[in-house]
C-alpha positions as CSV (number, residue, x, y, z in Angstrom):
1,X,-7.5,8.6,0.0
2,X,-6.2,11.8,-1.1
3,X,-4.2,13.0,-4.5
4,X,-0.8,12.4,-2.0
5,X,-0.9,8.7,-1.2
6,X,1.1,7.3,1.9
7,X,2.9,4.5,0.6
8,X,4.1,1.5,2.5
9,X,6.9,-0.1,0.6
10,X,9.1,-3.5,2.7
11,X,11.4,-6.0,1.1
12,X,12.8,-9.4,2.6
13,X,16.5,-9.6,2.0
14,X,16.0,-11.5,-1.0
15,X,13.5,-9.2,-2.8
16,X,14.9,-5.9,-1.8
17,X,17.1,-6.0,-5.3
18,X,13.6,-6.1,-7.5
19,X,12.2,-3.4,-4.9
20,X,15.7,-0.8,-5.9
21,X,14.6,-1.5,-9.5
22,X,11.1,-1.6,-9.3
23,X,11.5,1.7,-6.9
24,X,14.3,2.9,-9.6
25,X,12.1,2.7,-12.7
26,X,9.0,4.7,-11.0
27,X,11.0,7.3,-9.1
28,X,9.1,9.9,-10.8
29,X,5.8,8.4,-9.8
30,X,6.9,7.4,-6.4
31,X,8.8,10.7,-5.2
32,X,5.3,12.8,-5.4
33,X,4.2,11.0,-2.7
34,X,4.5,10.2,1.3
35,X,6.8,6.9,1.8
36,X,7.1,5.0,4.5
37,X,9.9,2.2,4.7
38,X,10.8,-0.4,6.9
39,X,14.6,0.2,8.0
40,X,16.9,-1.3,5.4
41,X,14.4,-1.1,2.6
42,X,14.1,2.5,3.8
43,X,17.6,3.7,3.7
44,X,18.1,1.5,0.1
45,X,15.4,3.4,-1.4
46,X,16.4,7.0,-0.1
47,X,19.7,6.2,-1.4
48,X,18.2,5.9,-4.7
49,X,15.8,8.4,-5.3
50,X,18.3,10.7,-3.9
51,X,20.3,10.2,-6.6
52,X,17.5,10.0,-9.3
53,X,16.4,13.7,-7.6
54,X,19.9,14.9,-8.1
55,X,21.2,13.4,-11.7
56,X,17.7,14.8,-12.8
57,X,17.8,17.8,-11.1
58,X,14.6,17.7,-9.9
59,X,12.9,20.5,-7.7
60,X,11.5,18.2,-5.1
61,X,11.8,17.3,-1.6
62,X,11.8,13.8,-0.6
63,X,9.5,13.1,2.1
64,X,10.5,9.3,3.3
65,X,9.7,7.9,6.6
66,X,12.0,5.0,8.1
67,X,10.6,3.0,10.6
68,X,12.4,-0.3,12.5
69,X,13.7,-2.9,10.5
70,X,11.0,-5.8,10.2
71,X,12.6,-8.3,12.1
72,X,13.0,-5.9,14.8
73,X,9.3,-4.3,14.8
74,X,9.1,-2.4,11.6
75,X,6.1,-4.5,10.3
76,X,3.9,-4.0,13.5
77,X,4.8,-0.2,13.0
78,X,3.6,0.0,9.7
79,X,0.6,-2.5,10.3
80,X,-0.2,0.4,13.2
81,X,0.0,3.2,10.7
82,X,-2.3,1.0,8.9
83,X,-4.8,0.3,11.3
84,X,-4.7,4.2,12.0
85,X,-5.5,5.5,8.5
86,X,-2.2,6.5,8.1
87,X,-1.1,4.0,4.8
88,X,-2.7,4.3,1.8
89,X,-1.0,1.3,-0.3
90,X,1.4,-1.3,0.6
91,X,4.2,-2.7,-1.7
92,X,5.7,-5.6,0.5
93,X,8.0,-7.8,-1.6
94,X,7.9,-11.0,0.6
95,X,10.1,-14.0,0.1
96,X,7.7,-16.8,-0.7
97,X,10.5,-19.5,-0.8
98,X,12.6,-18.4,3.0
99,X,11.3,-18.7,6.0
100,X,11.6,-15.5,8.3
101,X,12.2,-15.5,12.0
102,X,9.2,-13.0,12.1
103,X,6.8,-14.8,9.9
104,X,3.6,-14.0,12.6
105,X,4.5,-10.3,11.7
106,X,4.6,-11.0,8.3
107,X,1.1,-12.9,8.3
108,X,-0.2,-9.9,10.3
109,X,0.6,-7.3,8.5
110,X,-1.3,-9.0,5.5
111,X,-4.0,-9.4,7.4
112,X,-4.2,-5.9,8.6
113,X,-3.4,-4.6,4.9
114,X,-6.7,-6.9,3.9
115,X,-8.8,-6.2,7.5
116,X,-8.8,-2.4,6.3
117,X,-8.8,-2.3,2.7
118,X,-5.4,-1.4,1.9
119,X,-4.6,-2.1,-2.1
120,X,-1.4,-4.6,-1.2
121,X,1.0,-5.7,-4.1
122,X,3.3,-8.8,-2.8
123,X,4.8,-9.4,-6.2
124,X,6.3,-6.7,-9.1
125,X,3.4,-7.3,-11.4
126,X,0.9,-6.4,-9.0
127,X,3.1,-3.5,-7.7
128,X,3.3,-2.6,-11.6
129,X,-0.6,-3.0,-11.3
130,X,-0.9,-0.3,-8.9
131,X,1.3,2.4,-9.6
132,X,0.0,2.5,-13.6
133,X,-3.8,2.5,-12.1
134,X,-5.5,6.0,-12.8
135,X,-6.8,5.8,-9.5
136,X,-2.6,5.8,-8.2
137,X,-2.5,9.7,-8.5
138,X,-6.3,10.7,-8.0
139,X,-8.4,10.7,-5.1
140,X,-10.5,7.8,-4.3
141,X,-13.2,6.6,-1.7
142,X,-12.2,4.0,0.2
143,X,-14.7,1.5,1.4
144,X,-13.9,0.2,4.7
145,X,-16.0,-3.0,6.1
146,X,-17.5,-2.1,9.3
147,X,-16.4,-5.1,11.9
148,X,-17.4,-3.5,14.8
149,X,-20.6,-5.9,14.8
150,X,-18.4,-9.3,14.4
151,X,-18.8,-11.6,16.5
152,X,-16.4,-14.5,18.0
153,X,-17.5,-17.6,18.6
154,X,-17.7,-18.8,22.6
155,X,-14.4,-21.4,22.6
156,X,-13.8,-23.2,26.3
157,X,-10.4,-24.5,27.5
């Protein structure tokens, strides 16, 4: 991973208010880096640190990527960008308690974020976890398990 970390970030509907103000109280932390949104999330947390960027007067470009709303293929994009080397961290606020009508992209997103080693925060406290690591703003060496050899077992219909 380099210094500038691609950052995933998705809220369900219920979660996207403790994504604003977990978004809102690391803007400085978050706006030297590459993010990439799914579609309301995205345009929630432009909003945002647009405004923290202006208030503060801060000489920075924003660089935010918005891709498809979840529902409507946002988490397959991003769980591409994944599986392409293109995400560095993923911050996905899920709603443990609702069910969502896209719940297999949900599930396989996760599993994409795990399959390649992606440091994955579900919750605030492990998003919190994350972004106050000293590995957040260095460079680390990823270590990527080699599945090329796996092997699935014969099933018969």
């Amino acid at each position: 991973m380099d210094k500038i970390k691609n950052i995933g970030l998705v809220a369900h509907d219920n979660r996207k208010k403790d994504m604003i103000e977990w978004v809102s109280f690391n803007a400085n932390r978050l706006i030297n880096h590459n993010l990439i949104c799914t579609g309301t999330t995205g345009s929630l947390i432009e909003e945002v640190l647009l405004d923290k960027i202006k208030n503060d007067k801060i000489e920075k470009k924003l660089n935010i990527s918005k891709l498809k709303s979840g529902p409507l293929g946002g988490d397959q994009q991003l769980g591409s960008l994944i599986s392409e080397g293109q995400i560095d961290i993923l911050i996905f606020l899920w709603d443990p308690m609702g069910q969502q009508p896209h719940d297999v992209d949900v599930k396989a997103l996760l599993r994409i974020a795990v399959l390649y080693n992606i440091p994955t925060a579900c919750n605030r406290s492990s998003a919190d976890f994350i972004i106050s690591s000293t590995l957040f703003d260095g460079e680390y060496e990823q270590i990527i398990k080699d599945y090329s050899g796996y092997i699935h077992r014969n099933v018969e219909f």
